[in-house]
C-alpha positions in Angstrom: 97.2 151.8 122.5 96.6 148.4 122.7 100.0 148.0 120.5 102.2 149.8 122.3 101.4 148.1 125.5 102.4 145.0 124.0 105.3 146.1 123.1 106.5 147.5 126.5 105.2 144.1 127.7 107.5 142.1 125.4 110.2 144.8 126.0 110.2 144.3 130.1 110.0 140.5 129.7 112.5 140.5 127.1 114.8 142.9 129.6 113.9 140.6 132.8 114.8 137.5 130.6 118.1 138.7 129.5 118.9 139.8 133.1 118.2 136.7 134.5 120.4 135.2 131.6 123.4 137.5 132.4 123.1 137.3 135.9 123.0 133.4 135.6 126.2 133.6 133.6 128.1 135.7 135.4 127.8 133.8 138.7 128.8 130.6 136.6 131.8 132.4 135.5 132.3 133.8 139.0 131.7 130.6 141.0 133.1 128.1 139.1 135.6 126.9 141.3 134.1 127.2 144.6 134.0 123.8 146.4 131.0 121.8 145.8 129.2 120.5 149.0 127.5 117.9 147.2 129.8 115.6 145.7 129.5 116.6 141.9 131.5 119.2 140.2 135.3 118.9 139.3 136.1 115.8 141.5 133.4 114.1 139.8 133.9 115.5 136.4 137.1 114.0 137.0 136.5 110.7 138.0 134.2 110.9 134.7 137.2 111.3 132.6 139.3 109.6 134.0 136.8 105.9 133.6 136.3 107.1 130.0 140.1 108.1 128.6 140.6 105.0 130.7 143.6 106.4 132.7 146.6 105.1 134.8 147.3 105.7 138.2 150.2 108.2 137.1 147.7 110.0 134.5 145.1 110.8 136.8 148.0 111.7 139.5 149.2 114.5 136.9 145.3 115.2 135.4 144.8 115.6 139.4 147.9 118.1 139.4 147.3 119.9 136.6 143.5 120.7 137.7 144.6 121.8 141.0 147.6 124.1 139.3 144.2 125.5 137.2 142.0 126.2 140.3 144.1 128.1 142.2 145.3 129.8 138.7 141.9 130.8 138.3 141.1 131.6 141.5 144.0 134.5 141.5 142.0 135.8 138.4 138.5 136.2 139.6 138.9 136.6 143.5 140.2 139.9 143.3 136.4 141.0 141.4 134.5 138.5 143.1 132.8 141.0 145.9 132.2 143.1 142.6 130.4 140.2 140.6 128.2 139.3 144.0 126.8 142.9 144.3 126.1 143.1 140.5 124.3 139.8 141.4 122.3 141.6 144.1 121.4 144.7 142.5 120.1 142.4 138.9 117.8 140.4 141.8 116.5 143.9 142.5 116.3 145.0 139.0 114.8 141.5 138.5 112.2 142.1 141.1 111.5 145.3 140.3 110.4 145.1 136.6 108.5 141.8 137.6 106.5 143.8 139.4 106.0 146.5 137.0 105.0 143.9 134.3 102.0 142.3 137.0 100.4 145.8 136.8 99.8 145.9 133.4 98.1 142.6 133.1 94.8 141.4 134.3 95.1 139.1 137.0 94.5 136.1 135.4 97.5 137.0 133.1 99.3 138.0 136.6 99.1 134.3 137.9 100.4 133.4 134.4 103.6 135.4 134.5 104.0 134.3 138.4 103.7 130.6 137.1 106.2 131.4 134.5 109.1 133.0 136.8 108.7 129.8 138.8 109.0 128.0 136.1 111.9 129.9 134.8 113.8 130.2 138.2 113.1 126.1 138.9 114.6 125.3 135.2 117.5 127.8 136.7 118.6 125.5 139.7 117.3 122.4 138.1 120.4 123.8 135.8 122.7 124.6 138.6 121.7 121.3 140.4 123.2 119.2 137.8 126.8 121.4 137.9 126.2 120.7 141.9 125.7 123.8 143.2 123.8 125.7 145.7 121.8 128.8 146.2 122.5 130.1 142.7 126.1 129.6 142.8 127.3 127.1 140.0 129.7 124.2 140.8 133.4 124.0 139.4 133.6 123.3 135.9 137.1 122.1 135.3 
């Protein structure tokens, strides 16, 4: 008994955890080339490349055109499923919720503040992540 309660244990977490991993994904993909409010993402990635390749006025004029020619290019491709991608979001936070739940009532409670400790760890390393692409609320930054 004892067995096949660990399993269904590892099971859910292993389900949550690979939710949470897709659903992370997918917004990246998704929200890449949303403005960023805070200064980082493709401008800066940008102003990275150009310092190290060292570029010319004219070379950063046409890495700047060329970037812009990708962002709306890729903007044409995911628009049209973004409303798509943001309820999948939603309904994986309710999933996400949901079997969280489920596992708390098959531990004790001391193991119950454990797995709450670990989901806030997991969803602080999760927008520590999306912090360093610049983004907010769970939507990741441009990458160019």
């Amino acid at each position: 008994m004892q067995r096949s309660k660990s399993y269904a244990v590892m099971f859910l977490l292993g389900t949550f955890l690979a939710g949470g991993a897709l659903g992370f994904t997918a917004d990246r993909v998704m929200s890449r080339d949303k403005p960023c409010r805070h200064g980082s993402g493709s401008r800066s990635y940008l102003d990275r490349m150009a310092s190290e390749l060292k570029l010319t006025p004219a070379q950063r004029v046409q890495f700047d055109s060329i970037m812009s020619r990708r962002r709306t290019q890729m903007r044409a491709v995911y628009d049209p499923i973004r409303p798509q991608m943001d309820s999948l979001s939603k309904l994986g936070k309710v999933i996400s919720d949901s079997t969280h739940e489920q596992l708390k009532r098959v531990l004790n409670p001391e193991q119950q503040a454990k797995l709450d400790m670990m989901r806030d760890r997991g969803r602080k390393e999760s927008a520590d992540a999306r912090a360093r692409y610049g983004s907010e609320k769970g939507t990741p930054a441009p990458r160019p």
